[in-house]
C-alpha positions as CSV (number, residue, x, y, z in Angstrom):
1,X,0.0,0.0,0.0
2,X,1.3,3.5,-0.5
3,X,2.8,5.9,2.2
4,X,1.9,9.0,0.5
5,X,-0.9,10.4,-1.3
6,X,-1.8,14.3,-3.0
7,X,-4.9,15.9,-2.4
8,X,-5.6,19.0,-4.4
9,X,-2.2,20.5,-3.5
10,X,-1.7,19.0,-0.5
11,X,0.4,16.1,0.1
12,X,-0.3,13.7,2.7
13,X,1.6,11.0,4.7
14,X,-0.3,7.7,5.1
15,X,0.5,5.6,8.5
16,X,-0.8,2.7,10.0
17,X,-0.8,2.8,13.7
18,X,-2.1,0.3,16.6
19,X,-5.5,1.5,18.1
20,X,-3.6,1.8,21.7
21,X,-0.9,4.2,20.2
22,X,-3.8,6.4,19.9
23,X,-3.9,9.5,17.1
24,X,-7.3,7.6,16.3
25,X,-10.4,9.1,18.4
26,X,-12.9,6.3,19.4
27,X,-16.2,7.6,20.6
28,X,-17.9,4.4,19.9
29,X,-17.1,1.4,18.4
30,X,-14.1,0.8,16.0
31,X,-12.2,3.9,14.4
32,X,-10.8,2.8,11.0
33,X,-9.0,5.8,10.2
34,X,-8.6,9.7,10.4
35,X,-7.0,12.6,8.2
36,X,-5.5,15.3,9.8
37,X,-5.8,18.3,7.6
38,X,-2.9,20.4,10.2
39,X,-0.4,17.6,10.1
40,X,-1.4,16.1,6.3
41,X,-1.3,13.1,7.5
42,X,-3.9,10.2,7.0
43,X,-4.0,7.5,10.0
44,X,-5.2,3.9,9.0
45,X,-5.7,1.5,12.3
46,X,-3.8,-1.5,11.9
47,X,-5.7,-4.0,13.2
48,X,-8.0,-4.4,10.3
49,X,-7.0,-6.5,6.9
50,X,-5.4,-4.3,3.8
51,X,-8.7,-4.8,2.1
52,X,-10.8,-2.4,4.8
53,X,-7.8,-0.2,5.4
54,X,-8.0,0.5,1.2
55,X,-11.7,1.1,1.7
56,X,-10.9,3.2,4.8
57,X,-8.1,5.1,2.9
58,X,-10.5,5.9,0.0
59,X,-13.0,7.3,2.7
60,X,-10.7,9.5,4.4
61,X,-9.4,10.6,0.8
62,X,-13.2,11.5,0.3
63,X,-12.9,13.8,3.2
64,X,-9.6,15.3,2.3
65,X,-11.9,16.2,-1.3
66,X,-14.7,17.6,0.3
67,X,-13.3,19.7,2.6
């Protein structure tokens, strides 16, 4: 999977972190991922397979789009 990924003009750095090493915010449930639009980075949890981190890192791309 990639490490890196531009948005508009913005590149951001793609990690994959444990859950308990916590940049992810769980209010309920499991947190898949997060972008940070101040630090341009995009945080996948690890603990899920490559297939739902892709689908997680397509979602938080979506974000980076809309916003």
């Amino acid at each position: 999977m990639m490490n890196k990924i531009k948005i508009g003009w913005k590149e951001f750095d793609i990690e994959h972190i444990e859950k308990e090493k916590a940049r992810l915010n769980v209010v309920s449930g499991d947190c898949y991922g997060e972008i940070h639009f101040d630090k341009n980075k995009i945080y996948l949890n690890n603990e899920f397979s490559d297939e739902q981190k892709q689908a997680t890192l397509i979602h938080e791309v979506l974000h980076g789009i809309c916003i």
